[in-house]
MIDOSE-1310 file (N, C-alpha, C; in nm, 2 decimals, decimal comma, always signed):
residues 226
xxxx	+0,47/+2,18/-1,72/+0,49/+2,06/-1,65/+0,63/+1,99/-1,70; +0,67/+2,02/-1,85/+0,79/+1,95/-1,89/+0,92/+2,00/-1,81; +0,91/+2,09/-1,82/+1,00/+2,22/-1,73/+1,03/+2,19/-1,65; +0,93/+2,13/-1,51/+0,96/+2,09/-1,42/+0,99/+1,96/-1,37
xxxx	+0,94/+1,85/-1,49/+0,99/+1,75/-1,50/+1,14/+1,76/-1,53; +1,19/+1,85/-1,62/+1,32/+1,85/-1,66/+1,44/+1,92/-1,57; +1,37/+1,92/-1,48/+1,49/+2,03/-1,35/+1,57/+1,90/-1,34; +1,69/+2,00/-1,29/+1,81/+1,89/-1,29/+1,79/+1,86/-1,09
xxxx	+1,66/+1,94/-1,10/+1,67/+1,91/-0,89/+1,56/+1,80/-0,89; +1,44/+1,74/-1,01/+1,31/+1,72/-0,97/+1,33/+1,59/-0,90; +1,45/+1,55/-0,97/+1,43/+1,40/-0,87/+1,46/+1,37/-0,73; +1,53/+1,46/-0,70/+1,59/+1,52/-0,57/+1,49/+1,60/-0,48
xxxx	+1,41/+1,65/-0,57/+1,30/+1,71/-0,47/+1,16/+1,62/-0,49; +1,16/+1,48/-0,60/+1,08/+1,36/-0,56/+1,13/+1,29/-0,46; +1,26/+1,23/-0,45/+1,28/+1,17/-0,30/+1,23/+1,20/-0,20; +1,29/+1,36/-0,17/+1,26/+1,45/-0,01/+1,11/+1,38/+0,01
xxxx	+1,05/+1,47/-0,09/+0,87/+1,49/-0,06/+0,82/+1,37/+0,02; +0,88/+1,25/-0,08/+0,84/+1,12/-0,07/+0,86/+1,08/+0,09; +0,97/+1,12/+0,13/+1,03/+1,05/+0,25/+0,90/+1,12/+0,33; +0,89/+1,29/+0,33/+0,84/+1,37/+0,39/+0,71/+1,33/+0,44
xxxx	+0,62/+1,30/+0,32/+0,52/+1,26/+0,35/+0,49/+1,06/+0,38; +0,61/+1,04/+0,39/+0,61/+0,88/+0,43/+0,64/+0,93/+0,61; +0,69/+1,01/+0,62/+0,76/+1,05/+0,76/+0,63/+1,10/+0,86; +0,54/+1,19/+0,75/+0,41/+1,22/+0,82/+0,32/+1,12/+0,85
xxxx	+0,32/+0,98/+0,76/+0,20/+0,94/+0,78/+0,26/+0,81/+0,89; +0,35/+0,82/+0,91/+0,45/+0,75/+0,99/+0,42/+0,74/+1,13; +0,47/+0,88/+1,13/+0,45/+0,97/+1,27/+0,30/+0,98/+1,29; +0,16/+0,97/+1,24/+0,03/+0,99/+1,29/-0,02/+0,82/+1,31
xxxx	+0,02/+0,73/+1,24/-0,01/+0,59/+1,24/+0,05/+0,49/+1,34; +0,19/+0,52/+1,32/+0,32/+0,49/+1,41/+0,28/+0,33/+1,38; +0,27/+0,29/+1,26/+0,35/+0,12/+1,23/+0,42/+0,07/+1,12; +0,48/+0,00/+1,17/+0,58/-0,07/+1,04/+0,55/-0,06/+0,88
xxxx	+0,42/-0,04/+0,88/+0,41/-0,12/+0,76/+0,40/+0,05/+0,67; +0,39/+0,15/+0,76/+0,46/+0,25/+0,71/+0,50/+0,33/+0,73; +0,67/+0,28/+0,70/+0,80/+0,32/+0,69/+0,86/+0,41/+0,63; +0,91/+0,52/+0,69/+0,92/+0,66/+0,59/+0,99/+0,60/+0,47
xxxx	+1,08/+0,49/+0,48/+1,19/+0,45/+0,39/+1,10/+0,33/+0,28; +1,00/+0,28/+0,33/+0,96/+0,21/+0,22/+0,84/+0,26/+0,16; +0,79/+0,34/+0,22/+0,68/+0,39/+0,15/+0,76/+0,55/+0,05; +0,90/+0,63/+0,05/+0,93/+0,68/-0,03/+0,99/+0,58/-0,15
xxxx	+1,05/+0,47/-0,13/+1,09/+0,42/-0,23/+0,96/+0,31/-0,32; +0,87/+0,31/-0,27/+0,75/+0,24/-0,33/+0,71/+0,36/-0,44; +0,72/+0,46/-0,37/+0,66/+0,60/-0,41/+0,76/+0,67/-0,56; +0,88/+0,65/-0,52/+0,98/+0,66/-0,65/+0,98/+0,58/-0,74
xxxx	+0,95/+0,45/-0,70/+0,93/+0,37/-0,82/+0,79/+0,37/-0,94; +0,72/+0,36/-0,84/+0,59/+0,37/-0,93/+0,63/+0,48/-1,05; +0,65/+0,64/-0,96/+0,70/+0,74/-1,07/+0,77/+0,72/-1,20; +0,90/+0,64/-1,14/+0,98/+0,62/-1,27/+0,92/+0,49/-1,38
xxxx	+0,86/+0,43/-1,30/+0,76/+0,33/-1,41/+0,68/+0,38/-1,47; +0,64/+0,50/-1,43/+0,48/+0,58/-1,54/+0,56/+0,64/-1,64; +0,67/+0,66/-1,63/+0,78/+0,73/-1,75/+0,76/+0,84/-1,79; +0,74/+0,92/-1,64/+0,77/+1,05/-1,63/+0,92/+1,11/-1,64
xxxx	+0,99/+1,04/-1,60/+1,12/+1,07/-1,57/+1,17/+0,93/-1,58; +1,31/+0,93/-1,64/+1,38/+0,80/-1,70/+1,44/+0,75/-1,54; +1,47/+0,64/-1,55/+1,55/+0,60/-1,43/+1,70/+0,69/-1,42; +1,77/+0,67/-1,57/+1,89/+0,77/-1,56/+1,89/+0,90/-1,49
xxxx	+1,78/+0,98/-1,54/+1,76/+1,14/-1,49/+1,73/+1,10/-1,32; +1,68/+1,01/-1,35/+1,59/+1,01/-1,16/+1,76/+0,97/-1,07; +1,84/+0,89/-1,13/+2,00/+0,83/-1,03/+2,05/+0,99/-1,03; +2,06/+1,07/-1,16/+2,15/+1,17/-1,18/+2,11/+1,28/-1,08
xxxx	+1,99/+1,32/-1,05/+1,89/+1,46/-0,98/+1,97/+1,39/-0,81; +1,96/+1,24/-0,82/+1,98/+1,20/-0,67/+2,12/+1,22/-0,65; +2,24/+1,26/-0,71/+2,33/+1,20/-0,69/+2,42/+1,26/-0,54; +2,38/+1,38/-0,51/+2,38/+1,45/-0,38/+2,35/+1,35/-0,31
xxxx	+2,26/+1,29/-0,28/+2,23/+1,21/-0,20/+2,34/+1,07/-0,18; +2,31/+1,03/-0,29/+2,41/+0,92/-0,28/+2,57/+0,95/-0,26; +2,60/+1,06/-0,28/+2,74/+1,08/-0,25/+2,72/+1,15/-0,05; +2,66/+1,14/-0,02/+2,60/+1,17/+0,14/+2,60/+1,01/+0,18
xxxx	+2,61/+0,88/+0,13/+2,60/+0,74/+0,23/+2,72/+0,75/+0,29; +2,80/+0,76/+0,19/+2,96/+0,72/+0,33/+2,95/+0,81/+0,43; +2,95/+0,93/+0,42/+2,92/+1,03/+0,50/+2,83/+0,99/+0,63; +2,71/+0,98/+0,60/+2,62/+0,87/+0,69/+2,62/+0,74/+0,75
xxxx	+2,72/+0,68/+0,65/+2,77/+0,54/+0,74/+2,89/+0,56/+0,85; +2,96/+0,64/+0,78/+3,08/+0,71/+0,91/+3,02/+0,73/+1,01; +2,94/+0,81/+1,04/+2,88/+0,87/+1,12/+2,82/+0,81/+1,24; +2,79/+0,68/+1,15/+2,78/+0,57/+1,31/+2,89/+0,56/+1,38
xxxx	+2,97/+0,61/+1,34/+3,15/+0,59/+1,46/+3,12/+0,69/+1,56; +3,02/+0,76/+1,54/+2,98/+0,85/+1,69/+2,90/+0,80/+1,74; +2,83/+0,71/+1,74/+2,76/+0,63/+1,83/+2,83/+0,52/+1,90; +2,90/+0,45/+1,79/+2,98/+0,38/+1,85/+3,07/+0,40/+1,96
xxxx	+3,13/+0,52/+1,94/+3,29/+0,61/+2,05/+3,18/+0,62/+2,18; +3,06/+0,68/+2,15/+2,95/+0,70/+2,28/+2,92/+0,62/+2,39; +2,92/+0,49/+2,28/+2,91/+0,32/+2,34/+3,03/+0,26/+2,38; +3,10/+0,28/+2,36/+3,26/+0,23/+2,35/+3,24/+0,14/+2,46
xxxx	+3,22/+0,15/+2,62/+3,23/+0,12/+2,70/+3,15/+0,00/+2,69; +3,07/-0,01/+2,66/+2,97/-0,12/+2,64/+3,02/-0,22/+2,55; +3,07/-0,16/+2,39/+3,12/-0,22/+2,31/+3,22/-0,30/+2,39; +3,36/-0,29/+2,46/+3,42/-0,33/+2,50/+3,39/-0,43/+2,61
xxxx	+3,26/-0,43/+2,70/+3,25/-0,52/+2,81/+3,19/-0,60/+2,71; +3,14/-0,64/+2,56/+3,07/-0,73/+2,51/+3,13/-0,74/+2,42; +3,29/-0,75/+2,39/+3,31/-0,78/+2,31/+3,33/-0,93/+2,27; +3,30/-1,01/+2,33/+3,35/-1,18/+2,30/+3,19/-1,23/+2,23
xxxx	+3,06/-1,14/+2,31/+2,93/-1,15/+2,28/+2,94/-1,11/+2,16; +2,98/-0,98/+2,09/+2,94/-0,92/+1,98/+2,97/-1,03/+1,89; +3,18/-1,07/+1,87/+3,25/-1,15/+1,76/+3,12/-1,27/+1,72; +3,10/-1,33/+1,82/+3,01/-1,44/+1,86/+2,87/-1,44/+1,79
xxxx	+2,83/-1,33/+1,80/+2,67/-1,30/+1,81/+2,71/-1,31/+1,57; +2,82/-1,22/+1,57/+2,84/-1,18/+1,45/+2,87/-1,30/+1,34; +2,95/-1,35/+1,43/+2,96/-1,53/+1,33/+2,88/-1,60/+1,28; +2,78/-1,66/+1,43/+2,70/-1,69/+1,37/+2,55/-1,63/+1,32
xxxx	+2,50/-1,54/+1,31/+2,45/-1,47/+1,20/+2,52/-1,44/+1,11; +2,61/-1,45/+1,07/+2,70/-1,42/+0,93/+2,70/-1,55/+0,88; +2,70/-1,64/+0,91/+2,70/-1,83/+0,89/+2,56/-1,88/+0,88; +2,50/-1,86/+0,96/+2,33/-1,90/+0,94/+2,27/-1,77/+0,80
xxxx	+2,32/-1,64/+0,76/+2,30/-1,60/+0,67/+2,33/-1,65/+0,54; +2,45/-1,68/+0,51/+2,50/-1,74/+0,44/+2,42/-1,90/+0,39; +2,41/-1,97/+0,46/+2,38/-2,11/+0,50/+2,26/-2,11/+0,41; +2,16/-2,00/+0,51/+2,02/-2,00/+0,43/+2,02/-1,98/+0,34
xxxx	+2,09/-1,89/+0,25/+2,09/-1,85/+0,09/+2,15/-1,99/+0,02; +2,24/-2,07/+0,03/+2,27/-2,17/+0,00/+2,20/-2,27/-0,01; +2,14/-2,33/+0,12/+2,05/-2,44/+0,16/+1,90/-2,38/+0,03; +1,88/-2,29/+0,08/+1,72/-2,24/-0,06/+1,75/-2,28/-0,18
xxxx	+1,89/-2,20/-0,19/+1,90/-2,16/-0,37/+1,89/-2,31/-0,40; +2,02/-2,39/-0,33/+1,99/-2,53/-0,37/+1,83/-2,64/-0,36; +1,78/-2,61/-0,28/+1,63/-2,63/-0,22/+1,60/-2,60/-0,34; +1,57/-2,52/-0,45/+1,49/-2,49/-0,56/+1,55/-2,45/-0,63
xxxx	+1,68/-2,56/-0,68/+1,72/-2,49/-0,81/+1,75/-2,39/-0,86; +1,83/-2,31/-0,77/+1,86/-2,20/-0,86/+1,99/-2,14/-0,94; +1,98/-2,11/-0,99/+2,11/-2,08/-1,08/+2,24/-2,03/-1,01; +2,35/-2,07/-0,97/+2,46/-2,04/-0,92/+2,55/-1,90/-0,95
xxxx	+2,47/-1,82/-1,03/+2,48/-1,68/-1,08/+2,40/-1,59/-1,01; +2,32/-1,67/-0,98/+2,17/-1,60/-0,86/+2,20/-1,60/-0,72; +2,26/-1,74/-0,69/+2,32/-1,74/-0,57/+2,42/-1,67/-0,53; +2,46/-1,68/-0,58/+2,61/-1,59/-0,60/+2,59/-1,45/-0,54
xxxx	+2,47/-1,43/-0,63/+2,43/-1,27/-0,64/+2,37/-1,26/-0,48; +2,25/-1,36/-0,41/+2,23/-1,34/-0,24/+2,31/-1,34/-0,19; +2,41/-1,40/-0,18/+2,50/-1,46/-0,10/+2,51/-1,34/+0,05; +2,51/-1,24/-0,02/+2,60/-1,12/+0,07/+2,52/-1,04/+0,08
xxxx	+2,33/-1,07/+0,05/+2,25/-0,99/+0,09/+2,24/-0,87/+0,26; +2,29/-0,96/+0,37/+2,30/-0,91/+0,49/+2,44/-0,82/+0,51; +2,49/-0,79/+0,38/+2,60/-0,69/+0,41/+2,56/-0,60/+0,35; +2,68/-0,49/+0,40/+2,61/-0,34/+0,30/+2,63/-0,33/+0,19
xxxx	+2,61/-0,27/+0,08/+2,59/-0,27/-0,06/+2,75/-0,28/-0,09; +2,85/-0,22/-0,07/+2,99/-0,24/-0,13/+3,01/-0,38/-0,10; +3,02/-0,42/+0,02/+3,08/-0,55/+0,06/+3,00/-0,65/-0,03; +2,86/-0,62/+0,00/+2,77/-0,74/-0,09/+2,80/-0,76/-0,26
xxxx	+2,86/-0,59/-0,30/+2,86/-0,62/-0,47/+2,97/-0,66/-0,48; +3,07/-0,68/-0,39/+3,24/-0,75/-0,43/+3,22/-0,91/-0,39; +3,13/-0,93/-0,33/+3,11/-1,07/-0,27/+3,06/-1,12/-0,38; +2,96/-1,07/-0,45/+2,84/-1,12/-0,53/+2,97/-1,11/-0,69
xxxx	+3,05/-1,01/-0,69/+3,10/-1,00/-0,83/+3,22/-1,09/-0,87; +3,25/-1,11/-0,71/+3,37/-1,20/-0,74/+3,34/-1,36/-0,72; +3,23/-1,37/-0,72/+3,19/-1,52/-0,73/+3,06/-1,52/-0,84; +3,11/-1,47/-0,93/+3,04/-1,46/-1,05/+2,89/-1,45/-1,06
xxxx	+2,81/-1,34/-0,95/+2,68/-1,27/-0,92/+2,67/-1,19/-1,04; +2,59/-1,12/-0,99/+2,47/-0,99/-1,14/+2,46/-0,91/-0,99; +2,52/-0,81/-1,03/+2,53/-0,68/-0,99/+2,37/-0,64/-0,97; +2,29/-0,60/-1,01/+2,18/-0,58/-1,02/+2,07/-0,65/-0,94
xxxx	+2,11/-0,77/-0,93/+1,99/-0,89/-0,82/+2,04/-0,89/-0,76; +2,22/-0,82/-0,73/+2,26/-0,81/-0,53/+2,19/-0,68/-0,49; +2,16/-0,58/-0,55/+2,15/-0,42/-0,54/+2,05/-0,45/-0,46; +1,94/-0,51/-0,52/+1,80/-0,57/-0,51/+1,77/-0,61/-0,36
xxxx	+1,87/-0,72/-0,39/+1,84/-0,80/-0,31/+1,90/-0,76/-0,14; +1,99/-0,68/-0,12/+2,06/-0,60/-0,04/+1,91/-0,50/-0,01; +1,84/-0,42/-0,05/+1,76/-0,35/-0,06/+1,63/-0,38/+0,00; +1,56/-0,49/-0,04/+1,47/-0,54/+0,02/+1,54/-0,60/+0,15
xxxx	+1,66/-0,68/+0,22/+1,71/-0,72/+0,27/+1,64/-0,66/+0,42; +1,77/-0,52/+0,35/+1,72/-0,38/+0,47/+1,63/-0,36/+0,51; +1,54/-0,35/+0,39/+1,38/-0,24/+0,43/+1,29/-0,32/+0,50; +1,33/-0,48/+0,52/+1,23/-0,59/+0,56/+1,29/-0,56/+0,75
xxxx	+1,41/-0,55/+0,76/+1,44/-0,59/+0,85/+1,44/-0,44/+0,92; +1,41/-0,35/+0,89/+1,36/-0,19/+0,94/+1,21/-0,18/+0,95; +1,15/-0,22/+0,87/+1,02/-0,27/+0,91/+1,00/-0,37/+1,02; +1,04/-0,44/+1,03/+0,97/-0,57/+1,13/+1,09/-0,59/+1,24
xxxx	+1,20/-0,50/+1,23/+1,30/-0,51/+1,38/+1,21/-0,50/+1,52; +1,14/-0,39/+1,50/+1,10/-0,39/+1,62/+0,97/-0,47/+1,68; +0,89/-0,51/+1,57/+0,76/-0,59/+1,60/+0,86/-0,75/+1,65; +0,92/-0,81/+1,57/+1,06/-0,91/+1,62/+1,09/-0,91/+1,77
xxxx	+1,11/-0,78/+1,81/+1,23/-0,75/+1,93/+1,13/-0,77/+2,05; +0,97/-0,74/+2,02/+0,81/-0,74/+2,10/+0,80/-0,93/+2,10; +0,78/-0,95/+1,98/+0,73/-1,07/+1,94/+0,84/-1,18/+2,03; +0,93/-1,14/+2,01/+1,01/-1,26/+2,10/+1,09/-1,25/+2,24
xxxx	+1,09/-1,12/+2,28/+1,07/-1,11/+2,43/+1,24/-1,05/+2,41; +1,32/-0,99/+2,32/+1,40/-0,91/+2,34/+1,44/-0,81/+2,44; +1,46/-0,80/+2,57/+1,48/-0,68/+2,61/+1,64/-0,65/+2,66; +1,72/-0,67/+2,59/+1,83/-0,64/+2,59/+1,84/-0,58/+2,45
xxxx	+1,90/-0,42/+2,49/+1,94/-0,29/+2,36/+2,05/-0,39/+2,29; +2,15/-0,44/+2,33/+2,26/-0,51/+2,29/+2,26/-0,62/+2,18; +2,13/-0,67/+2,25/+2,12/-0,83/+2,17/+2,01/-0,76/+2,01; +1,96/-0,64/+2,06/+1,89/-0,66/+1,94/+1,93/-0,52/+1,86
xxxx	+2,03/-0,45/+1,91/+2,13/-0,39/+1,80/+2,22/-0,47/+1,70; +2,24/-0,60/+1,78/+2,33/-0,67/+1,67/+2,26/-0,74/+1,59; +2,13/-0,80/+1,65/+2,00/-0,85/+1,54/+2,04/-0,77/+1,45; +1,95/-0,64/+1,44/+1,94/-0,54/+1,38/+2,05/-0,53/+1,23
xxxx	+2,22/-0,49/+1,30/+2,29/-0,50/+1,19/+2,35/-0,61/+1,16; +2,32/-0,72/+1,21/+2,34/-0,82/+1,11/+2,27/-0,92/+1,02; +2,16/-0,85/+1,06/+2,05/-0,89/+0,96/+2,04/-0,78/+0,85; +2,03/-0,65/+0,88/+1,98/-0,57/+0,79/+2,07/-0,45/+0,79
xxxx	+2,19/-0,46/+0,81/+2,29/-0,33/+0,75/+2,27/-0,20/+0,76; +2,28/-0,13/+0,67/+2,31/+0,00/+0,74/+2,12/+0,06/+0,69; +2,03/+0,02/+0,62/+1,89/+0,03/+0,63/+1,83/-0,02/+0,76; +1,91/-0,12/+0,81/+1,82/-0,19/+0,96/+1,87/-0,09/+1,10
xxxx	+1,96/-0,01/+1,05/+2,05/+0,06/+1,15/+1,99/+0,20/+1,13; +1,94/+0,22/+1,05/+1,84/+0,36/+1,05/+1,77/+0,32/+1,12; +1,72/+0,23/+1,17/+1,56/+0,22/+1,21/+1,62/+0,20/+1,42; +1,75/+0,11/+1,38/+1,79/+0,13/+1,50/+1,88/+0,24/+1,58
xxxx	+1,91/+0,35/+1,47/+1,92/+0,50/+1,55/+1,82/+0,59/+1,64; +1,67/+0,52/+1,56/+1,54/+0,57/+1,63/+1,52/+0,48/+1,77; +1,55/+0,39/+1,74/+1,51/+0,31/+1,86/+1,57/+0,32/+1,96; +1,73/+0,35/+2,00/+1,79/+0,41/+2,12/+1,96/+0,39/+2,08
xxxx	+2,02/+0,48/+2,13/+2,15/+0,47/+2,10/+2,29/+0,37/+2,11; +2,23/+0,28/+2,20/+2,29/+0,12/+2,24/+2,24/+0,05/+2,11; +2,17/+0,06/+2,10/+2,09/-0,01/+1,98/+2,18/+0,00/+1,84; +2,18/+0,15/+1,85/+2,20/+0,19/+1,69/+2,40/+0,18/+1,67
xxxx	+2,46/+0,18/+1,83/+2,62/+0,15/+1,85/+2,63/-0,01/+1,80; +2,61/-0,07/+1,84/+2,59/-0,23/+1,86/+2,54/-0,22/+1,68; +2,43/-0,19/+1,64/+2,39/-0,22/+1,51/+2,56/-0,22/+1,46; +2,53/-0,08/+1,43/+2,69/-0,01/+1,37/+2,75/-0,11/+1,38
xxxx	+2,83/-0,19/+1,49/+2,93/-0,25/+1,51/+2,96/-0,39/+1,43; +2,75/-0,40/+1,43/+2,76/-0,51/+1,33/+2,77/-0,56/+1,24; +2,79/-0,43/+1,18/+2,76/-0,38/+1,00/+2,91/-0,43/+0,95; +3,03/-0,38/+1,06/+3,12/-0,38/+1,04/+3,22/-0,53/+1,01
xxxx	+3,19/-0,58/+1,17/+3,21/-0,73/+1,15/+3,18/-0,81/+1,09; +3,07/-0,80/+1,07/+2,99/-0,89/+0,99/+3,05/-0,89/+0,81; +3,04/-0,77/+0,77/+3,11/-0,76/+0,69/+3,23/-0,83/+0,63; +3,29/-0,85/+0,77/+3,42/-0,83/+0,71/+3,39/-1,03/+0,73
xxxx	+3,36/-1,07/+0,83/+3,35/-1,30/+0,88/+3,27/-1,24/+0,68; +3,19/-1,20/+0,64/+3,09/-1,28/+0,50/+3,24/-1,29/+0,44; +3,30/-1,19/+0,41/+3,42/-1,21/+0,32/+3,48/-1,30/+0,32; +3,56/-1,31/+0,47/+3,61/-1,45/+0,47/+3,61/-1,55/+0,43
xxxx	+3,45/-1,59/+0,50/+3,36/-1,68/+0,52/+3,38/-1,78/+0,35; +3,34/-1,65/+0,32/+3,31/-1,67/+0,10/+3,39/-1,68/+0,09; +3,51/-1,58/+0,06/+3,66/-1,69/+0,05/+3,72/-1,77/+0,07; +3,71/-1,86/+0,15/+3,77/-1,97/+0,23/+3,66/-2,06/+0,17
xx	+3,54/-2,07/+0,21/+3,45/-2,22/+0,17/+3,38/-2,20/+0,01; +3,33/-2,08/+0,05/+3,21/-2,05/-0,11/+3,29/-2,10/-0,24
């Protein structure tokens, strides 16, 4: 058992499994609440908390993977080029749609932290939760955040909003692909944008496009007022 705890693949072949069998039980139940993506990472965690495997060995076995995100986040540029046409008749909708969900994101993390006292190191650190992990750790680092409660907080961000996109999109009478691709990535980044590559390819272009914009007004945004 040490043996195979000590492969330099085991953590790499704990992700897969995990996703695999989060994917199967996914596919026979078909609801949110289980999500190949949250029920593998529920599933990795417990592991590395029984201290089977250190968190170090478990980042190191993964690192294939993690060197595969940009790769995967690029990759929405082919959905996007697919959309292009769409992209372009909505583009005044998109800038628009992107502002303000990048301002009402913002706002709420502000208006709470202050609502309940919270430490302006903490704040700092949400601020940029609805962006993707790079943008959110230079937002969070250069306004004097913890690297670690944006990681977090970026994480749960996603997985909330990949879960519950599409019960949202039911619940409130969404039927425009457009309106709730940009939901999608500008609430929940390039985790809410997985969930909207399954959902249809307008969806998952528009997500994409949100990820991007949006990105880029938080920066601003935080530079100029924050």
């Amino acid at each position: 058992m040490e043996a195979v705890l000590s492969s330099p693949l085991f953590g790499l072949f704990l992700s897969l499994l995990a996703f695999g069998i989060g994917s199967a039980i996914f596919s026979k139940f078909r609801t949110p609440l289980f999500n190949p993506l949250l029920f593998a990472i529920i599933c990795c965690v417990l592991f590395v908390q029984s201290g089977l495997i250190s968190y170090e060995k478990y980042m190191a076995d993964n690192a294939f993977l993690t060197n595969l995100l940009p790769v995967a986040t690029a990759l929405l540029a082919v959905n996007i080029y697919k959309q292009l046409k769409i992209v372009k008749k909505y583009a005044l909708a998109i800038i628009v749609s992107c502002l303000v969900g990048s301002v009402i994101s913002i706002l709420s993390v502000v208006g709470l932290c202050k609502l309940f006292g919270v430490d302006k190191a903490v704040e700092a650190s949400f601020i940029g939760k609805s962006c993707t992990t790079p943008i959110a750790l230079d937002v969070s680092l250069m306004n004097g955040g913890m690297e670690g409660i944006t990681v977090i907080a970026v994480i749960c961000t996603g997985i909330v909003g990949a879960v519950l996109a599409p019960s949202l999109a039911k619940l409130f009478r969404v039927k425009s692909p457009v309106a709730e691709g940009l939901a999608i990535g500008t609430c929940s980044h390039v985790i809410g944008t997985s969930k909207a590559v399954e959902i249809g390819e307008i969806q998952a272009a528009l997500s994409g496009v949100a990820i991007g914009i949006c990105g880029l007004i938080t920066i601003i945004l935080v530079t100029v007022f924050y």
